[in-house]
Backbone as a ProteinNet text record, in pm:
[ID]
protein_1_A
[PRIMARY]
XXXXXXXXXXXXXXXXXXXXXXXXXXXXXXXXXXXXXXXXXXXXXXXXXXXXXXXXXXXXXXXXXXXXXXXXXXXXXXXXXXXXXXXXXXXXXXXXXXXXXXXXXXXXXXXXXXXXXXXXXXXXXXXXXXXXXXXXXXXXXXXXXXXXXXXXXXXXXXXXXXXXXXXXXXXXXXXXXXXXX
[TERTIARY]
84.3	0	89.5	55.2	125.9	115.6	211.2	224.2	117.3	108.8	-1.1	-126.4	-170.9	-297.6	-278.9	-209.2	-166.6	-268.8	-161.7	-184.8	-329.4	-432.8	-572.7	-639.5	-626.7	-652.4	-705.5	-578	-563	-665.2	-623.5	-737.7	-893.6	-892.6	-1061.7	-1128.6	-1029.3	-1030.6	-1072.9	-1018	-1042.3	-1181.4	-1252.6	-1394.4	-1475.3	-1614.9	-1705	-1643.6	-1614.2	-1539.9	-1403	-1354.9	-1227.5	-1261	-1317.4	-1342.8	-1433.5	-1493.4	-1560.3	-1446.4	-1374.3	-1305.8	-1177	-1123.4	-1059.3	-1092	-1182	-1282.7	-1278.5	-1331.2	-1323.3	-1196.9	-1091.5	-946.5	-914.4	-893.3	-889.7	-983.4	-1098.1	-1185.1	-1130.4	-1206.8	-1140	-1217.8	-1315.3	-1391.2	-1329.5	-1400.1	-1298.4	-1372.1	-1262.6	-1273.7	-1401.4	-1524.1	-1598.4	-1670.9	-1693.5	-1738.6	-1932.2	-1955.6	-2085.7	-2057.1	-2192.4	-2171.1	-2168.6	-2237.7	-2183.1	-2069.9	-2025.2	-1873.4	-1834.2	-1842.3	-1769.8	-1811.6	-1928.5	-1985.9	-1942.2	-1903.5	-1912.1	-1686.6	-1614.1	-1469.7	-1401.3	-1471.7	-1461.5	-1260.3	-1165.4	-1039.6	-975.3	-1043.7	-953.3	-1036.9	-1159	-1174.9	-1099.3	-1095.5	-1012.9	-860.5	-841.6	-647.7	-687.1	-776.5	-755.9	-806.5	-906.3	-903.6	-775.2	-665.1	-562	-473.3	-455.2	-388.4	-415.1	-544.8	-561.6	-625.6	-615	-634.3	-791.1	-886	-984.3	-1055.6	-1197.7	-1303	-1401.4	-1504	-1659.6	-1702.4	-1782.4	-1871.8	-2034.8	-2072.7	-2185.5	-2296.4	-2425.1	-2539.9	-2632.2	-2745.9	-2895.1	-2989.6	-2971.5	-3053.8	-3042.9	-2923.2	-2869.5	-2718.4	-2706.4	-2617.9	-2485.2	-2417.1	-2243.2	-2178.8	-2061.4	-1978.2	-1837.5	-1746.1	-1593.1	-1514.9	-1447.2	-1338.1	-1229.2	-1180.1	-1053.2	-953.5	-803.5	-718.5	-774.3	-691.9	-706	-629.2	-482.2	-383.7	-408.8	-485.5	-541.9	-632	-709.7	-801.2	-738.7	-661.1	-598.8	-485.6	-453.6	-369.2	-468.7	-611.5	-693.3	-708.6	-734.1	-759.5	-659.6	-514.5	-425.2	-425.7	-418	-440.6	-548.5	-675.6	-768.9	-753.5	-668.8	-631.6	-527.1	-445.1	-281.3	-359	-404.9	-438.1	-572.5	-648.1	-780.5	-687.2	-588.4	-527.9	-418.7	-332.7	-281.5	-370.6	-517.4	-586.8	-604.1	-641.1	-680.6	-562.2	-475.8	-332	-309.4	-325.2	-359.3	-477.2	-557.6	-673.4	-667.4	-535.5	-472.2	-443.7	-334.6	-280.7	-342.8	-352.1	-433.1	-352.9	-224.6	-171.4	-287	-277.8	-291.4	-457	-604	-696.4	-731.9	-647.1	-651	-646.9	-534	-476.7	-613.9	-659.2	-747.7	-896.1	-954.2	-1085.9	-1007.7	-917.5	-869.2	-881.7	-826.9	-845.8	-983.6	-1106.9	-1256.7	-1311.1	-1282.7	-1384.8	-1308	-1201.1	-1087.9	-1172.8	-1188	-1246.6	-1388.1	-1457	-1586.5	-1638.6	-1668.6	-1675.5	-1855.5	-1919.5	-2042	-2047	-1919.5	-1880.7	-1914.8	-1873.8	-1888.5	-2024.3	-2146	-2266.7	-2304.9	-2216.5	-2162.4	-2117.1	-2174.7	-2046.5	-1973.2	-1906	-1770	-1785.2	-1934.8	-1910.7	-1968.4	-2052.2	-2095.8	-1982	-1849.6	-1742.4	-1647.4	-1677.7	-1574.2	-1668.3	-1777.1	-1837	-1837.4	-1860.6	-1837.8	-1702.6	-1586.7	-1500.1	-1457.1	-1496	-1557.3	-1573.9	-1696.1	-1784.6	-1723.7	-1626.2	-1647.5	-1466.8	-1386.6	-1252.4	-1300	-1431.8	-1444.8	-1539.3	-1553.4	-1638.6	-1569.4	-1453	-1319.2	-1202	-1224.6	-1159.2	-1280.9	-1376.5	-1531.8	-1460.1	-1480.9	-1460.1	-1321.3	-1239.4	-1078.8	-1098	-1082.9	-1063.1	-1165	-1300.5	-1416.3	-1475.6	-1492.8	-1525.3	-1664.3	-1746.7	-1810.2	-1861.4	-1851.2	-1820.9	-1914.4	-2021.3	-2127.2	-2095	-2049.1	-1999.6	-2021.4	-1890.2	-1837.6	-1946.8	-2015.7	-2125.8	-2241.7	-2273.1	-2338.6	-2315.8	-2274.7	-2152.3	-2169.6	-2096	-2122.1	-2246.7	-2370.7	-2495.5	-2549.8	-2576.1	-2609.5	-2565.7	-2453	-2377.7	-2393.6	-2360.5	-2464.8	-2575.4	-2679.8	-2835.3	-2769.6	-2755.4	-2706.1	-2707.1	-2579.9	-2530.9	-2635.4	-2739.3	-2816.4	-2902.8	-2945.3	-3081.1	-3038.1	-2922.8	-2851	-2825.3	-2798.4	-2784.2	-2896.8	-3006	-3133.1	-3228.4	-3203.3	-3329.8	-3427	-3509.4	-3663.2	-3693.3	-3582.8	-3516.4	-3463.8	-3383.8	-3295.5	-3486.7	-3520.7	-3633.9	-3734.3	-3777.9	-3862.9	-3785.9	-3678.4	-3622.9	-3577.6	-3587.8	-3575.8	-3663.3	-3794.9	-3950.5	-4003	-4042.2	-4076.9	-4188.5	-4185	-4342.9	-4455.8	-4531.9	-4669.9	-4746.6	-4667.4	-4799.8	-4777.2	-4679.8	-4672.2	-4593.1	-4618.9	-4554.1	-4597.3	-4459	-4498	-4430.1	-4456.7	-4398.5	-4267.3	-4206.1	-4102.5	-4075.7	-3884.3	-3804.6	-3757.2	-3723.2	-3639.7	-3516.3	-3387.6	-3265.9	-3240.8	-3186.3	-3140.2	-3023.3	-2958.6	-2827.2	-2727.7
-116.8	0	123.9	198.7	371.1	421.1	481.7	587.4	674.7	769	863.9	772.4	658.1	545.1	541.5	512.2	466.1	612.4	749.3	818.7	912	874.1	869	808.2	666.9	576.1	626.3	668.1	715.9	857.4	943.8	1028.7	941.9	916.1	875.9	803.2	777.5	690.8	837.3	943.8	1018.4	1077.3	1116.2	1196.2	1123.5	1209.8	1178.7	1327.4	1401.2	1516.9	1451.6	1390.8	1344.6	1240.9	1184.9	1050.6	1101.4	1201.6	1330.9	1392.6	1475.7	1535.5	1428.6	1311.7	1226.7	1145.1	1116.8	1062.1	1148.5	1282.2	1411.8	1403.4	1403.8	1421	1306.8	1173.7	1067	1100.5	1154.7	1155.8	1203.5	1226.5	1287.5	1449.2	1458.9	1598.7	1701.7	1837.6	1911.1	1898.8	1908.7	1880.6	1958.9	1934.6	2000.4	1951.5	2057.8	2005.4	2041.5	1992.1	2055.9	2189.5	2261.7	2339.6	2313.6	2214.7	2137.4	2110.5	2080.6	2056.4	2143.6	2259.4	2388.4	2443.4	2413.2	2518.3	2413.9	2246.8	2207	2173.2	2179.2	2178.9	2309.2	2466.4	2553.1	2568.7	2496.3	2524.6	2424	2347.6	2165.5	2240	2264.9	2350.5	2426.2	2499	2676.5	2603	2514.5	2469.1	2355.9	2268.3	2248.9	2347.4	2424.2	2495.1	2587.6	2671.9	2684	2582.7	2455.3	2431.5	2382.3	2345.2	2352.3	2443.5	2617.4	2754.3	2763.3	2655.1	2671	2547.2	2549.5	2412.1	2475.6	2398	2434.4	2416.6	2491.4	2480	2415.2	2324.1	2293.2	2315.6	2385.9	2409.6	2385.2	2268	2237.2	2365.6	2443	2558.1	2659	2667.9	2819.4	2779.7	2849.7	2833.6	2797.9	2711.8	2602.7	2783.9	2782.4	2910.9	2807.1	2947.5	2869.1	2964	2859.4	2913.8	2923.9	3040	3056.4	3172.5	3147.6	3232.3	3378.4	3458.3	3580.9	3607.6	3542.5	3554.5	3479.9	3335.4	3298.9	3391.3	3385.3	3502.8	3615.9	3704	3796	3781.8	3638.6	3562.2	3574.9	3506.9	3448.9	3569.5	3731	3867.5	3875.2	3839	3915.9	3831.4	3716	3607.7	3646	3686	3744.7	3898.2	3968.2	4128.2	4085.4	3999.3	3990.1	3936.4	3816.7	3779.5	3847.7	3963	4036.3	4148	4197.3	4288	4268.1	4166	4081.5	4047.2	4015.8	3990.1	4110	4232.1	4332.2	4427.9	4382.7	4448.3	4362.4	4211.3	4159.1	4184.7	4231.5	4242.2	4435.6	4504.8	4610.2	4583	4476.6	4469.7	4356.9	4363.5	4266.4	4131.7	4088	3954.9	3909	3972.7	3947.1	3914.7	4012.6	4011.3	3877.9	3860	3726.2	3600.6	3563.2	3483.2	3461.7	3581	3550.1	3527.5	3519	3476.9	3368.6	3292.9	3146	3025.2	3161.8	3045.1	2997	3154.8	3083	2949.7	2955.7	2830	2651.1	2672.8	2554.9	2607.2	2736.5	2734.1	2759.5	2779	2762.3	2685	2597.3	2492.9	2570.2	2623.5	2680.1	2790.3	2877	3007.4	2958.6	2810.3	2772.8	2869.6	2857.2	2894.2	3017.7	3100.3	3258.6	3307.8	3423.6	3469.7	3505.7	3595.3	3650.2	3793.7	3887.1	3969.9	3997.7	3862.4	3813.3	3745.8	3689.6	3649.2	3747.4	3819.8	4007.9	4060.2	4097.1	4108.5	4080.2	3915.6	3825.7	3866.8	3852.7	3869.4	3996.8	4097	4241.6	4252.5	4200	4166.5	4096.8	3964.1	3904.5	3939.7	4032.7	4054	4191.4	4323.2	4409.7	4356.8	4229.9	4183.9	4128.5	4085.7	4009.9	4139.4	4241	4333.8	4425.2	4394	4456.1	4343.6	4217.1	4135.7	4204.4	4207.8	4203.9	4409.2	4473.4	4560.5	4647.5	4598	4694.9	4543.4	4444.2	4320	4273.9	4368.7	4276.9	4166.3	4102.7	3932.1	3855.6	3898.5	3872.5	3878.2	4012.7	4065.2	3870.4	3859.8	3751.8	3644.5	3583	3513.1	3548.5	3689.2	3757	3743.5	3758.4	3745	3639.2	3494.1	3369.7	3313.3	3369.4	3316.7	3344.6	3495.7	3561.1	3506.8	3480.8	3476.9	3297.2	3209.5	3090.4	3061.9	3165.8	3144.9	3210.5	3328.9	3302	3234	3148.8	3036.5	2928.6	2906.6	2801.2	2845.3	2977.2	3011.7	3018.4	3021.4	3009.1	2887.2	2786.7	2679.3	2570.1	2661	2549.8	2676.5	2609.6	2708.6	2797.6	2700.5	2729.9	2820.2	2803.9	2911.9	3064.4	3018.5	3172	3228	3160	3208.1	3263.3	3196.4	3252.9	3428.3	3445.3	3525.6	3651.9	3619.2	3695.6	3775	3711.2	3746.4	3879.6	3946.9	4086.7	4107.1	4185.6	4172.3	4209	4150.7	4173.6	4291.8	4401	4542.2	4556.3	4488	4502.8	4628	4771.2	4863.8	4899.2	4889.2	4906.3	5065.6	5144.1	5302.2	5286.2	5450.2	5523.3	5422.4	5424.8	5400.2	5506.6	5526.7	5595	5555	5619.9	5560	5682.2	5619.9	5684.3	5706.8	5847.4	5852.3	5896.9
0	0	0	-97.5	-74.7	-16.2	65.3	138.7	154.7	39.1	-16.1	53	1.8	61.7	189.3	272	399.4	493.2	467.9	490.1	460.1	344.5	295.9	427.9	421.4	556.8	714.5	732.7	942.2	866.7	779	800.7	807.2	744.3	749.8	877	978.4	1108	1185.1	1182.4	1256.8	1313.9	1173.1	1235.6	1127.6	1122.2	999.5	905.2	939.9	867.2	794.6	823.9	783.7	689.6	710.4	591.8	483.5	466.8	344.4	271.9	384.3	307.5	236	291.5	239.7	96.4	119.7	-15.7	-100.8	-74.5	-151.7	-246.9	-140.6	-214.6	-266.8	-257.9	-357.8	-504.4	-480.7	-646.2	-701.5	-850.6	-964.7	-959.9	-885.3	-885.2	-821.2	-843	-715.1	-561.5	-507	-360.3	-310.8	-207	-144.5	-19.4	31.3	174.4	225.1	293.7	324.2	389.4	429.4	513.2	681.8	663.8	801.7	844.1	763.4	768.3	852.5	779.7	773.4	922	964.5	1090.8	1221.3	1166.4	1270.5	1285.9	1196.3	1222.9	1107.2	1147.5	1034.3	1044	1154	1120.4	1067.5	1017.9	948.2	794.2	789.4	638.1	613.5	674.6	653	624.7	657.6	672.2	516.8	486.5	343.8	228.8	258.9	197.5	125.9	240.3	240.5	179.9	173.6	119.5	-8.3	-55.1	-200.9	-265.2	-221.3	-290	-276	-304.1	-257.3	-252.4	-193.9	-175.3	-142.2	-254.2	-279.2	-156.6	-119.1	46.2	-47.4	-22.9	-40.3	58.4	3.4	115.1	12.2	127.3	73.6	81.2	104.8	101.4	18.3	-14.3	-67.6	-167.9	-301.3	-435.2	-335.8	-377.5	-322.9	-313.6	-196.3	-201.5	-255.8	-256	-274.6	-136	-53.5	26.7	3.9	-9.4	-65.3	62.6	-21.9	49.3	-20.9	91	26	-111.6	-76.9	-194.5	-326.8	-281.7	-442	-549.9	-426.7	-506.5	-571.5	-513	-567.5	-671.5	-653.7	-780.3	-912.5	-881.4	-952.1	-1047.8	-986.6	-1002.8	-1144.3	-1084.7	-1144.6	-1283.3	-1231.7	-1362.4	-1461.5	-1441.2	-1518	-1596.8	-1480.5	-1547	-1680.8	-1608.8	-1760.1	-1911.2	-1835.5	-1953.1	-2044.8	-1971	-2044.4	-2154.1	-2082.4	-2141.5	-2234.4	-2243.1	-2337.7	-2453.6	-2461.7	-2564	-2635.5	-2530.4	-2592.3	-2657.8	-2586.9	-2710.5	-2818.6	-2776.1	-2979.2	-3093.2	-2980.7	-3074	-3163.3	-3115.6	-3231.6	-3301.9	-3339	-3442.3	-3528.2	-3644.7	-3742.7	-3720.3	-3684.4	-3648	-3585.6	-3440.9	-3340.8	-3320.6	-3434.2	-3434.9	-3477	-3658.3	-3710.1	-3621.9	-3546	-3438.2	-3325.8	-3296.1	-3204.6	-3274	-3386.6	-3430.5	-3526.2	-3551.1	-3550.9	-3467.7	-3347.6	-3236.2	-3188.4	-3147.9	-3154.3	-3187.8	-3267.1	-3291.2	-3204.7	-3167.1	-3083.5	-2943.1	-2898.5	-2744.4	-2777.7	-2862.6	-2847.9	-3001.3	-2983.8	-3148.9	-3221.3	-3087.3	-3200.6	-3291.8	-3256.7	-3327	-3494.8	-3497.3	-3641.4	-3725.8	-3657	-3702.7	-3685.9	-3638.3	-3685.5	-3823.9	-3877.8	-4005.9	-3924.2	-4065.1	-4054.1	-3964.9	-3969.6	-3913.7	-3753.2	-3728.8	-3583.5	-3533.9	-3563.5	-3513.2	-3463.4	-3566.6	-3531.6	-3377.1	-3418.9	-3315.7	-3197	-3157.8	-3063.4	-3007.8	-3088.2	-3013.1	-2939.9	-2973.4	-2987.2	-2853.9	-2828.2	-2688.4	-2556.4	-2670.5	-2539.1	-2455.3	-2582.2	-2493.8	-2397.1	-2431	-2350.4	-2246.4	-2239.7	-2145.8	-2050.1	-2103.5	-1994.7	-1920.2	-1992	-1932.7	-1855.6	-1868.1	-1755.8	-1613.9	-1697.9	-1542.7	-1481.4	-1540.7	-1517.2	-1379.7	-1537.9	-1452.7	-1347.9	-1345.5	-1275.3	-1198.6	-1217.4	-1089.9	-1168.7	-1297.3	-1369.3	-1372.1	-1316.8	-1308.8	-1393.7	-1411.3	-1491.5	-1663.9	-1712.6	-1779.9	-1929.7	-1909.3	-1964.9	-1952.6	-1892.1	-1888.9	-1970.7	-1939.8	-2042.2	-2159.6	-2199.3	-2331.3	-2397.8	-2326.1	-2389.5	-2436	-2323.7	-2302.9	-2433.1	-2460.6	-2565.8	-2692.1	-2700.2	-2882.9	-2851.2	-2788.1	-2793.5	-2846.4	-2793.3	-2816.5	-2994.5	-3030.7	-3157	-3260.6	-3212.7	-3287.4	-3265.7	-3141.4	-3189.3	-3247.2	-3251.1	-3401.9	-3509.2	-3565.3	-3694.5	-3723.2	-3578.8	-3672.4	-3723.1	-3667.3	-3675.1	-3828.6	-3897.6	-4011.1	-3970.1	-3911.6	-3880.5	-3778.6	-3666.5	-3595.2	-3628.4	-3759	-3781.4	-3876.6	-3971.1	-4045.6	-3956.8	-3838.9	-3754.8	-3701.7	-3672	-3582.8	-3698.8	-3813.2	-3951.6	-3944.8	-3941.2	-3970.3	-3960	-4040.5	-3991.2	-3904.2	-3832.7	-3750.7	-3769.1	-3760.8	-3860.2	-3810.1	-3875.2	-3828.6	-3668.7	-3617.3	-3437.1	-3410.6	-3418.6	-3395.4	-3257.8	-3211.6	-3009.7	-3006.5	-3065	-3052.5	-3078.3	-3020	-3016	-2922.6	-2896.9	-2839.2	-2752.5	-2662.5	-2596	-2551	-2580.8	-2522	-2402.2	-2317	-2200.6	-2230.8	-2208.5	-2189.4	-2013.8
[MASK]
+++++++++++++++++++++++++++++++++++++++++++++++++++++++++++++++++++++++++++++++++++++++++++++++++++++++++++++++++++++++++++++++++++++++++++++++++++++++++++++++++++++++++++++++++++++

């Protein structure tokens, strides 16, 4: 038996907390705990949490949290600022624009059922949407983003869909618009 196993083992002897979070860490998922867990040994959480940057808090009542260090997080921050703003300095130069609506369709395979000028677009959207998250906390931003040009790509790729959504509206004039500025 391995070491690594051996040591899996005596944890799980210890509590009903210990043999969760042990199991936890043998799977292939990411690690998480209840909130029980958490309210009933919150410094054996707080210390794996700490040591694997973070772990899903699961609650039957209310959306899973994540516990994290302060410094991951602020890793996590910086990791999101370099790389929002790195895109957006390739997306000046025509290399760099080309390079990045190449790559689309490798991180998102439905872009396929986009043209050429809803792909410009998209990407348009979704690098000032990563620098919304990056530099103002946005967080939504980018979700927004994907959700939208998704639904998109699935009315384009279904006919009857894009033909319905073509359609002019029959005599339905709902007034003036007003834009707020």
């Amino acid at each position: 038996m391995s070491t690594e196993h051996q040591g899996s083992l005596a944890l799980r002897t210890r509590s009903e907390y210990s043999l969760s979070m042990s199991l936890a860490y043998l799977g292939a998922e990411p690690e998480s705990v209840s909130f029980t867990d958490l309210s009933r040994n919150p410094k054996a959480v707080a210390a794996r949490a700490a040591a694997l940057g973070a772990l899903r808090v699961t609650h039957r009542d209310a959306p899973d949290m994540v516990l994290t260090t302060a410094v991951h997080a602020e890793r996590t921050e910086e990791n999101l600022t370099t790389a929002s703003r790195l895109f957006l300095a390739l997306m000046k130069h025509d290399d760099g624009a080309r390079s990045l609506l190449l790559a689309l369709p490798e991180v998102f395979p439905w872009v396929r059922h986009l043209d050429d000028e809803e792909m410009r677009a998209f990407s348009v959207e979704l690098l000032e949407a990563l620098s919304d998250a990056a530099e103002l906390g946005a967080r939504e931003a980018v979700h927004r983003a994907l959700v939208s040009w998704r639904a998109t790509a699935r009315i384009n790729a279904d006919p009857e869909q894009l033909k319905e959504a073509l359609r002019p509206l029959d005599g339905d004039d709902l007034g003036p618009v007003e834009v707020g500025g």
